[in-house]
C-alpha positions in Angstrom: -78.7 25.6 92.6 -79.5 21.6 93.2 -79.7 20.7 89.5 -75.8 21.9 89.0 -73.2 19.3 88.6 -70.1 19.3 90.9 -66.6 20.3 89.4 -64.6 17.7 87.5 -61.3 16.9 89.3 -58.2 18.4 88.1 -55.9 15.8 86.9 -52.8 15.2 89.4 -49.5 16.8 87.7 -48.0 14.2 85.5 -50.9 12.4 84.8 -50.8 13.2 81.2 -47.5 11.8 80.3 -48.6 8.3 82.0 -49.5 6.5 79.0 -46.6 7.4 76.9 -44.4 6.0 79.6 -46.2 3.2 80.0 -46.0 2.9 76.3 -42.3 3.0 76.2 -41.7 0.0 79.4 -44.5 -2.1 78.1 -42.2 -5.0 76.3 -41.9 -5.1 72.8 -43.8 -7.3 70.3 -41.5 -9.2 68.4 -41.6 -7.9 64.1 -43.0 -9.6 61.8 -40.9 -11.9 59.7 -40.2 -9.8 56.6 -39.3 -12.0 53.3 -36.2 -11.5 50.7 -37.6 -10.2 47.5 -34.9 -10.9 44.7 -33.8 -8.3 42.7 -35.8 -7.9 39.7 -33.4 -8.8 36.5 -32.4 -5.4 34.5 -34.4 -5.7 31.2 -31.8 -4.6 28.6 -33.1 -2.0 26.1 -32.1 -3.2 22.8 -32.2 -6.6 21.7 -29.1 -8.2 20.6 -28.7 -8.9 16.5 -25.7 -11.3 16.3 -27.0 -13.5 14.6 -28.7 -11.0 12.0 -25.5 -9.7 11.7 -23.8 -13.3 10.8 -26.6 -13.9 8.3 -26.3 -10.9 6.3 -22.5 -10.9 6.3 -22.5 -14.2 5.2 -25.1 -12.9 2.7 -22.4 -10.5 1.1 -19.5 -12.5 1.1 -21.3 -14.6 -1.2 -22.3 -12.0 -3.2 -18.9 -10.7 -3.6 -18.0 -14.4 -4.5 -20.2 -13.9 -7.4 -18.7 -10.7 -8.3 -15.7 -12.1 -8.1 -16.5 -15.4 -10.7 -17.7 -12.7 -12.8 -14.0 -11.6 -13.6 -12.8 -15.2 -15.4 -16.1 -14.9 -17.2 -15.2 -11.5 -18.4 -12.3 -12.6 -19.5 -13.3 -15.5 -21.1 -16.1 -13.6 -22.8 -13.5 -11.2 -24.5 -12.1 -14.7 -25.8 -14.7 -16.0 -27.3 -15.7 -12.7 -29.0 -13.0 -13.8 -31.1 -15.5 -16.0 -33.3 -18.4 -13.0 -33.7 -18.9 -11.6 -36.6 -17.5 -8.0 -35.2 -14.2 -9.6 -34.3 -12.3 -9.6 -31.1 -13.3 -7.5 -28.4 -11.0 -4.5 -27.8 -9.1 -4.7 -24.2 -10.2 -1.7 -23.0 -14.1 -3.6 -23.6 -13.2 -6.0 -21.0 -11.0 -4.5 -19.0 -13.1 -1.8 -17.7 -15.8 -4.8 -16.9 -13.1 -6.8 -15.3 -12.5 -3.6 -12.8 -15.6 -3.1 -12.0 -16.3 -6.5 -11.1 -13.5 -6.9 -8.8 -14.1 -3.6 -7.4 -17.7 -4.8 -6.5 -16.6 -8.5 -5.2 -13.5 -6.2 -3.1 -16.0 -4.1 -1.9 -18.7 -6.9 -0.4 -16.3 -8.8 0.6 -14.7 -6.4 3.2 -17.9 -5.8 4.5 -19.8 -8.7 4.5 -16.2 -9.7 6.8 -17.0 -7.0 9.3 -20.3 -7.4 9.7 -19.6 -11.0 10.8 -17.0 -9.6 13.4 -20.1 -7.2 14.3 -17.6 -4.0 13.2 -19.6 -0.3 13.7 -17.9 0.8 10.3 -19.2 -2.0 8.2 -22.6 -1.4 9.2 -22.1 2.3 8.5 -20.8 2.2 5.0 -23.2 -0.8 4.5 -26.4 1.4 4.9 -24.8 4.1 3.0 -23.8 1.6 0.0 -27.1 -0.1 0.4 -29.0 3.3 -0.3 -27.0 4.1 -3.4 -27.4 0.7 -4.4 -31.3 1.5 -4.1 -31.4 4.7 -6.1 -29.2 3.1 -8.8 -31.1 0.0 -8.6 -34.4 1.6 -9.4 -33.2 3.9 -12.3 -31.2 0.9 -13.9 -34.4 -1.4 -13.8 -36.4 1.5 -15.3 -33.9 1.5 -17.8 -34.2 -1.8 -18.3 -37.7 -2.4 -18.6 -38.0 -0.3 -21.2 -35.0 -0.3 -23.6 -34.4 -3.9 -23.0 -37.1 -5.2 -25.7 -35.9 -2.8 -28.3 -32.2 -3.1 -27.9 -32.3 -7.2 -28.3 -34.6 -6.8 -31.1 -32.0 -4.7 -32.9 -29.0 -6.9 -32.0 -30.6 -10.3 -33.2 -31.8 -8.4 -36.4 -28.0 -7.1 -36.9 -26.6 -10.5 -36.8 -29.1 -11.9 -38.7 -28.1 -9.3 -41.4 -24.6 -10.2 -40.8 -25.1 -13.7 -40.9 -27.9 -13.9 -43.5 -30.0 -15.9 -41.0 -33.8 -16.1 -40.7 -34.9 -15.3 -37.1 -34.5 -17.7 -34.4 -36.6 -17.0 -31.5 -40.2 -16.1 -31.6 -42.0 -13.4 -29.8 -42.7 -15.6 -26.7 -39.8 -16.8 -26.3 -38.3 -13.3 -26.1 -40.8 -12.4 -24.0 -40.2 -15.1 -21.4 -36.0 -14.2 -21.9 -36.9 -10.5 -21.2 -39.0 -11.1 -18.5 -36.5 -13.1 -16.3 -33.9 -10.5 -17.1 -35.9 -8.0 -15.5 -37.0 -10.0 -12.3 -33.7 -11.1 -12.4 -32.4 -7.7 -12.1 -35.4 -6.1 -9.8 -34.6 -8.7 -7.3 -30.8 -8.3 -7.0 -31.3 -4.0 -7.7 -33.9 -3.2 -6.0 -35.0 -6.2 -3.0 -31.6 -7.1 -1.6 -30.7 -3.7 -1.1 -34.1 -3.1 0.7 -33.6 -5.9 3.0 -30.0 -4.1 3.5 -31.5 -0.7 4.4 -33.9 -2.3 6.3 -31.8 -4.4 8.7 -28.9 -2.1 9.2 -30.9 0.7 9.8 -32.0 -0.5 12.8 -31.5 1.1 15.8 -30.6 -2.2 18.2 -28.3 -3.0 15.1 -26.5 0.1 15.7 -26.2 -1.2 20.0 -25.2 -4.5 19.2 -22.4 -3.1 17.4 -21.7 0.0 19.2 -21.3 -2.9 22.5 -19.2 -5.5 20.5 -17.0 -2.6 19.1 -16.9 0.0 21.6 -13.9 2.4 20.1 -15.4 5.0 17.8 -14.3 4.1 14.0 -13.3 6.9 11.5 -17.0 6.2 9.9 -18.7 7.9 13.0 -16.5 11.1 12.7 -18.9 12.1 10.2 -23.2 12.3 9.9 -24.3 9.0 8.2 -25.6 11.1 5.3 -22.5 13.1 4.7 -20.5 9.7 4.8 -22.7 8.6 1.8 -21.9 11.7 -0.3 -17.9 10.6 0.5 -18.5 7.3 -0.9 -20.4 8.3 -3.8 -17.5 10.9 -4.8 -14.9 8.2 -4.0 -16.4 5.6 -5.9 -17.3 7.9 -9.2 -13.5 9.4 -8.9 -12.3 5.6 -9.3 -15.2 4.6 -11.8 -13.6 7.6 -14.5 -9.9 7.1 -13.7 -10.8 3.5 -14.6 -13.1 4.7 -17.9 -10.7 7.1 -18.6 -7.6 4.8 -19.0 -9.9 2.1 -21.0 -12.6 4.1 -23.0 -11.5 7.9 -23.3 -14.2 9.2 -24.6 -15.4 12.4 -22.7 -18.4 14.6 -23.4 -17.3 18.2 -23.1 -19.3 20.8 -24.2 -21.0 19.5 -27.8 -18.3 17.3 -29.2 -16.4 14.0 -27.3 -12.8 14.2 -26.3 -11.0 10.9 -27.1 -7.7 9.2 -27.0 -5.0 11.7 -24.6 -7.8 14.8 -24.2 -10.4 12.2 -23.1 -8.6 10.7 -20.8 -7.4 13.7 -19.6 -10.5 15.2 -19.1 -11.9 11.9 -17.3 -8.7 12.3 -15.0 -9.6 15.9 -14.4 -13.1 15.0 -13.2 -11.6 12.2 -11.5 -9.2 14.2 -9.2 -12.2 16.7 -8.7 -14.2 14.3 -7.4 -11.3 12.9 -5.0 -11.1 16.1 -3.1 -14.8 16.9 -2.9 -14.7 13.3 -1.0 -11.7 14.5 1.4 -13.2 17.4 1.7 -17.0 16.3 2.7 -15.1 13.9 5.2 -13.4 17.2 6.8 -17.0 19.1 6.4 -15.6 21.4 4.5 -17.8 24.5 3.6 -15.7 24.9 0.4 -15.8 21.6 -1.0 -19.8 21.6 -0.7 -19.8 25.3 -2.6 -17.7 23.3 -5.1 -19.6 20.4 -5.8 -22.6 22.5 -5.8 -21.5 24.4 -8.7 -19.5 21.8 -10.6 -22.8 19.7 -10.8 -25.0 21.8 -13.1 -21.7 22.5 -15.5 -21.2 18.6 -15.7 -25.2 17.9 -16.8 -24.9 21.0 -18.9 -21.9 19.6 -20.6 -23.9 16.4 -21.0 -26.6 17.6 -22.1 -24.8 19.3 -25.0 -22.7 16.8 -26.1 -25.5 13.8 -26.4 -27.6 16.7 -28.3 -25.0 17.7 -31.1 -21.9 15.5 -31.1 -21.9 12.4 -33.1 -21.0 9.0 -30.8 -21.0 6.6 -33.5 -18.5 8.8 -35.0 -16.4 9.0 -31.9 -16.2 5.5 -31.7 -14.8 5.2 -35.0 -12.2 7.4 -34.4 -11.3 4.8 -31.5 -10.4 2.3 -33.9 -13.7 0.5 -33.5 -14.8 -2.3 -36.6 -18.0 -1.6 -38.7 -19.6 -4.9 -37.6 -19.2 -3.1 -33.7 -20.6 -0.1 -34.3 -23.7 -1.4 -36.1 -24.6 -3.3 -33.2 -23.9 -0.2 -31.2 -26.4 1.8 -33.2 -28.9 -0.7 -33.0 -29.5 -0.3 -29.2 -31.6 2.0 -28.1 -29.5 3.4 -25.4 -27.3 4.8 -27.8 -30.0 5.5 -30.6 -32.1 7.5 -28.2 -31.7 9.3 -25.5 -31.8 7.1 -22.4 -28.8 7.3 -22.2 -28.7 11.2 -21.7 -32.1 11.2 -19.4 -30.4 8.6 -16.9 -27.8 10.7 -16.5 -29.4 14.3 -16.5 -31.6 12.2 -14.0 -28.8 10.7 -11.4 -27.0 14.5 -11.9 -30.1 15.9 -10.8 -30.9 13.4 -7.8 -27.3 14.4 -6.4 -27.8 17.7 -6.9 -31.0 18.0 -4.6 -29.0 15.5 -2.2 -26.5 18.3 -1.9 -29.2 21.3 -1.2 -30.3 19.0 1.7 -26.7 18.3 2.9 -26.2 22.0 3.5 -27.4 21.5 7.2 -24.2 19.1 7.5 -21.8 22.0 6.7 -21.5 25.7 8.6 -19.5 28.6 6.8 -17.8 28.5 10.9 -14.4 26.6 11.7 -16.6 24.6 13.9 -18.0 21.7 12.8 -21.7 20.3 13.2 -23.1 18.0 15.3 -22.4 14.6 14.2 -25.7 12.5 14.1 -25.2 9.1 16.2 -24.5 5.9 14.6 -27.8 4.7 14.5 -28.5 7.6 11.7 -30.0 6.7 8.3 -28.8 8.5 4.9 -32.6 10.8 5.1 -34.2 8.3 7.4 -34.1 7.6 11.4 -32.8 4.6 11.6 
């Protein structure tokens, strides 16, 4: 037909490969000039607390320079208790107070030392020390705050019986005394130690040190929380050998053990309380079975002897003057029972701390887990 189009041309053979070699000889364009990009500086994960670190160790050691003034004072207290009415203090009064002074100053000055050499072990035993110092802190300002008006009542109207005196200070006046006492005490019991627990809890804390001391100390061999029940149990054991050898008298079971028996029985409890401190450190399923039984007999004995046993009485038989004991009965921590519910009250608080260290402990040879260093006593750090 006359409207049909004629046949396209077959393309010659090799036709379609042209432009690809044409491609290929055609001379190359030169690249672009490309521009060095520096590397972008590694942002490190944790920020570095050296000088935190410094502070607060410089913050101990000065505490533990106040601890330590606190022994000539003791000493120079028991001196002038000469001129009191009661007579001279006995040495097993100040010599207990002297210990535990020196134990204290001892104790913040060894860490407050290697937390200015940025050492992983001071910062573990100093959150563990700063918790218990939190828990004791609160129950001694309770304490405080409310037997501290009655007991200085009852001393200043004993020595104005003993001296045939009218009374000195008025009601304001002891108000104002009482109320720094207390702030005095919250501050030092219950804020330093926060500021503690809240610093060396933290986790960059835990890096800075881990970096600056890199070989593992015998503090991380064990969960943070575990390590706080071995100082607790280390410190108590020393805290009775030391009340024991200067004040044996020992509540057992409705009447109070003194002179050879009560210190005997304070060494006993002593010595228990050494091994249970081992043999947390080890994770010993034992030792937690142990203290987890000997802690309800302990309150139980307690319990029964501020109940029924006489402690004015006891303290007679320690060769203690009549002046003494009537200020002793005047306080209210030894006329009541705040005495008895502070410690039903810390025997109970350790008790429920050991149900929730069961998870630390397997009834298996092998041990648990250890939690890393950055670990709080309950907390995350």
């Amino acid at each position: 037909m006359d409207n049909e189009l004629p046949p396209e041309p077959s393309p010659e053979p090799g036709s379609e490969i042209r432009p690809s070699l044409e491609a290929e000889l055609a001379p190359s364009q030169p690249a672009a000039p490309t521009l060095a990009v520096p590397p972008m500086p590694q942002v490190s994960p944790y920020r570095d607390r050296r000088t935190g670190l410094l502070i607060f160790g410089v913050v101990q050691i000065i505490l533990g320079l106040l601890a330590a003034l606190m022994v000539p004072l003791a000493a120079l207290g028991a001196f002038l208790s000469r001129l009191a009415p009661g007579g001279a203090m006995r040495p097993a009064q100040y010599l207990s107070g002297i210990a535990t002074y020196a134990l204290f100053a001892a104790g913040l000055l060894t860490l407050g030392a290697g937390s200015v050499q940025m050492k992983r072990w001071a910062r573990a035993l100093t959150v563990v020390v700063s918790w218990y110092w939190l828990v004791a802190g609160v129950l001694i300002t309770v304490l405080l705050t409310a037997a501290l008006p009655v007991m200085m009542r009852g001393i200043l109207q004993a020595q104005q019986r003993a001296n045939g005196q009218p009374e000195g200070l008025s009601a304001g006046v002891m108000a104002v005394i009482l109320t720094i006492i207390i702030v005095f005490a919250a501050v030092f019991l219950i804020v330093v130690p926060i500021a503690f627990v809240a610093f060396y809890s933290r986790q960059d804390v835990a890096e800075t040190c881990r970096r600056r001391d890199p070989v593992e100390p015998w503090t991380d061999r064990v969960p943070l929380p575990v390590l706080g029940a071995c100082v607790v149990l280390g410190v108590q054991a020393l805290y009775l050998f030391v009340v024991g050898a200067t004040t044996p008298l020992f509540p057992f079971f409705g009447r109070y053990l003194t002179g050879i028996p009560g210190f005997a029985g304070f060494l006993v409890m002593a010595l228990l309380d050494g091994y249970l401190a081992i043999a947390f450190f080890r994770l010993q399923w034992a030792g937690w079975w142990i203290a987890l039984l000997a802690a309800p007999v302990r309150m139980l004995s307690m319990a029964l002897t501020y109940a029924r046993a006489d402690l004015m009485q006891a303290y007679s038989k320690m060769g203690w003057s009549d002046t003494q004991i009537e200020l002793l009965n005047s306080s209210p921590f030894f006329r009541s029972h705040l005495i008895l519910w502070w410690s039903l009250i810390s025997v109970v608080l350790f008790f429920g701390y050991l149900i929730w260290l069961k998870r630390y402990f397997k009834a298996t040879d092998t041990p648990p887990a250890r939690e890393s260093g950055a670990s709080a006593i309950g907390l995350k750090a």
